[in-house]
C-alpha positions in Angstrom: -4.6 -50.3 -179.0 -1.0 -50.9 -179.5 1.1 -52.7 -176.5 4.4 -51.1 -175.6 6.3 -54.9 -176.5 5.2 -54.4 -179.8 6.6 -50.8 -180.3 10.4 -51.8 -178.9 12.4 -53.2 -182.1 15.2 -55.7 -180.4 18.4 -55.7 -181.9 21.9 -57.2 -181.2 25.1 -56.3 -182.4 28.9 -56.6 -180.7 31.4 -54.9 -180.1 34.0 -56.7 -182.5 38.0 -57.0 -181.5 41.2 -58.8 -182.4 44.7 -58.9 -181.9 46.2 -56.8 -185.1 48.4 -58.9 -186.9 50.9 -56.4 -187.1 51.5 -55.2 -183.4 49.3 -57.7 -181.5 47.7 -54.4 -180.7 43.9 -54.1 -180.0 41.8 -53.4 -182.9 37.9 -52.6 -182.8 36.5 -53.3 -185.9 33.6 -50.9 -187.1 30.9 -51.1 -190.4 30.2 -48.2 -193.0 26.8 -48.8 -194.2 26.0 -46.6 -197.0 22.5 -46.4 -196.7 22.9 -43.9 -193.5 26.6 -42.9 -194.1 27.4 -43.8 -191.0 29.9 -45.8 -188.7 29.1 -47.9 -185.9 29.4 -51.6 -184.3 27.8 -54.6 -186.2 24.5 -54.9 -185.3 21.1 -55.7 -186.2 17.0 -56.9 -185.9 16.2 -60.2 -184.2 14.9 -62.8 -186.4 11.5 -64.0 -184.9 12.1 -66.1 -181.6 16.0 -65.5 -182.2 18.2 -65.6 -179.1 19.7 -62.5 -178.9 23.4 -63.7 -178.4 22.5 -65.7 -181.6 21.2 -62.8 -183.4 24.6 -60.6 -182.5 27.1 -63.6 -184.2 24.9 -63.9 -187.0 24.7 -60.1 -187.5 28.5 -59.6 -187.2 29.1 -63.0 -189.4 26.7 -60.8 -191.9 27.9 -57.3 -192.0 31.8 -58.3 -191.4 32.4 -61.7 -192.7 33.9 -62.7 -189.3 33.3 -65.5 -187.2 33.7 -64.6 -183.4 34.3 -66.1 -180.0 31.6 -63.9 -177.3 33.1 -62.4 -174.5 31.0 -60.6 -171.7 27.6 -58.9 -172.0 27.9 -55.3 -172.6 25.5 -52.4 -172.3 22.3 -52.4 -173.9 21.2 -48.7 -175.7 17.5 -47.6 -176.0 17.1 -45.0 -178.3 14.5 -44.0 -180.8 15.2 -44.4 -184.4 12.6 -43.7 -187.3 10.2 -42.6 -184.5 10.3 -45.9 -183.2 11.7 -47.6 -179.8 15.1 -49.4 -180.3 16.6 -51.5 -177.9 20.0 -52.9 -179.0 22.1 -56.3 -176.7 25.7 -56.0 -177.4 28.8 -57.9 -176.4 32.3 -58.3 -176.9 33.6 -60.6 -179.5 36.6 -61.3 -181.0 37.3 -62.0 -184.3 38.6 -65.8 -184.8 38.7 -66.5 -188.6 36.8 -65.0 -191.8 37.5 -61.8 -194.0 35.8 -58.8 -195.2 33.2 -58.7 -198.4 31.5 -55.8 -199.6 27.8 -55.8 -199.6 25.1 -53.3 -200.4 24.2 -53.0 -196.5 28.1 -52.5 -195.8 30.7 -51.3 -197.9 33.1 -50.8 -195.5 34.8 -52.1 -192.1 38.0 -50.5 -190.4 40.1 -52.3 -188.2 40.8 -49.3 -185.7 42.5 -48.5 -182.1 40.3 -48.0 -179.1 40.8 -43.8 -179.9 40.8 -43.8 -183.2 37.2 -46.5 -183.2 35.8 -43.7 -180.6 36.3 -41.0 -182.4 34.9 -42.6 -185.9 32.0 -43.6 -184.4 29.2 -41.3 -185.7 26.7 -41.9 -182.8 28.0 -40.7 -179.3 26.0 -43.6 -177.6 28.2 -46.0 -179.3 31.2 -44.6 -178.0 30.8 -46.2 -173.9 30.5 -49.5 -176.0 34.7 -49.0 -176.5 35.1 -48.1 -172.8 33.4 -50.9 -171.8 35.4 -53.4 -174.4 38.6 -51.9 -173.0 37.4 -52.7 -169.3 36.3 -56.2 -170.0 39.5 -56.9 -171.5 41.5 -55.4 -168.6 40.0 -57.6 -166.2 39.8 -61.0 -168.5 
């Protein structure tokens, strides 16, 4: 008999920002991993008994190189992937210091605007993630 706790995989990921250093305008920073050929937000699987804030900073210091300041909470998505239950935590974050090395799980990041991030983003779900970045930052 399997227990439904044991079916949900818990992820955390953010929704990663800065100030570009060109315009001061805001960029979203998304990952290419190769392994699905897709884009999204850095994220990733708990660690067992990881906190998931925790677990969302070490995944973006991981897939992006960045260290990052967390912001507020934002949406959690619950979707199935690989027949399985996935719930993902994410945040925003900004970008403090670091810099971008590829590795075999991602061998890309773009630095993009809010539109341009929304319109990359190869799962629809991920795209209210931007709306609610933008809203946060409104009222910060």
């Amino acid at each position: 008999m399997t227990h439904t706790n044991d079916t949900i995989v818990q992820a955390s990921g953010c929704v990663l920002w800065r100030r570009s250093p060109v315009d001061g305008e805001l960029e979203i920073c998304l990952v290419h991993r190769p392994k699905y050929d897709d884009w999204s937000h850095p994220k990733g699987k708990l660690k067992r008994g990881e906190d998931h804030l925790a677990g969302a900073l070490r995944e973006v210091a991981e897939e992006t190189g960045y260290a990052a300041e967390p912001g507020a909470e934002l949406s959690t998505l619950r979707y199935f992937a690989g027949g399985r239950r996935k719930q993902v935590r994410y945040w925003a974050a900004e970008a403090v210091s670091g810099g971008f090395t590829p590795t075999t799980e991602v061998d890309r990041i773009l630095w993009l605007s809010p539109a341009a991030a929304r319109s990359r983003l190869t799962q629809y779900r991920d795209r209210t993630l931007v709306d609610e970045l933008l809203a946060t930052l409104r009222h910060a």
